[in-house]
C-alpha positions in Angstrom: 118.0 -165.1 -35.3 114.3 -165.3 -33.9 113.5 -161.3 -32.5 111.0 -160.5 -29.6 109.6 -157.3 -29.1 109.1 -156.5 -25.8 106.5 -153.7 -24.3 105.8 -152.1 -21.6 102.5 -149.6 -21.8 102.1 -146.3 -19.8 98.6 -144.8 -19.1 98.1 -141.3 -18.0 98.1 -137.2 -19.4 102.0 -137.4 -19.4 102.2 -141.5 -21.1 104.4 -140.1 -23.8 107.0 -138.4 -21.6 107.2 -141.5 -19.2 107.3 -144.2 -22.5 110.4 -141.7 -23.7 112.0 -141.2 -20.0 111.7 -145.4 -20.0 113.9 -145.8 -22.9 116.8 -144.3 -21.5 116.7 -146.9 -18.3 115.9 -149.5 -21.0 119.2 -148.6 -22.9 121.2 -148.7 -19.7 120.0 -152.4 -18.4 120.4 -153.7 -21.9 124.3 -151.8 -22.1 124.5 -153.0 -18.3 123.9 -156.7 -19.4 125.6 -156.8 -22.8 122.7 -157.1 -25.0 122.4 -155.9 -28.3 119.3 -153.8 -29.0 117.4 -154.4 -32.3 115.1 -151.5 -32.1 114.0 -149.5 -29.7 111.5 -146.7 -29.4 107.8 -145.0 -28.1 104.5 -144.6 -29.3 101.4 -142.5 -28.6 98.6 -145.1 -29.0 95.8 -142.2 -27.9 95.6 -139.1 -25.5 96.4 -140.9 -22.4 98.4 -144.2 -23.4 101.9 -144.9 -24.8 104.1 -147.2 -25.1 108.0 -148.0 -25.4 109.4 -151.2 -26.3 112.9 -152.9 -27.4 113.4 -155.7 -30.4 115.9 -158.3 -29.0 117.1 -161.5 -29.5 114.6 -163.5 -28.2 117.5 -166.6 -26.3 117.5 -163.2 -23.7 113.5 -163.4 -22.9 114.0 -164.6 -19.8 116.5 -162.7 -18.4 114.3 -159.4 -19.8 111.1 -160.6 -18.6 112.5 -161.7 -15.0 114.4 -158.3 -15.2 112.3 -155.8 -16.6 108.6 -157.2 -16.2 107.3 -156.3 -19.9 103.9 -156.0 -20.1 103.4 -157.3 -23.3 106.0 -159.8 -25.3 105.6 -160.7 -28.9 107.3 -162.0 -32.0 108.4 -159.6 -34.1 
């Protein structure tokens, strides 16, 4: 199975507290939808960016990214 990560980046004082609060919707579209989440989690990068992002299988890329609008999408 061939994973994507997908990202989505928050800027600001409270980026870490956003980048968490994201997760949660994150878990309910993906429970909503019936897709299974790889990984999931959020990172500081710095003192006013963070980030949260979800590891899927990438044959639902389209549906995320038409969904979701990540701002970033890799392999992982």
């Amino acid at each position: 199975m061939a994973k994507k990560k997908f990202t989505w980046q928050f800027n600001g004082y409270d980026s870490l507290k956003i980048a968490e609060h994201q997760m949660n919707h994150l878990k309910e579209f993906f429970e909503r939808e019936k897709i299974e989440i790889l990984d999931i989690g959020s990172k500081k990068i710095n003192e006013f960016v963070s980030i949260s992002f979800v590891i899927a299988d990438e044959k639902f890329e389209e549906t995320i990214k038409n969904a979701l609008k990540p701002h970033f999408i890799s392999k992982d």
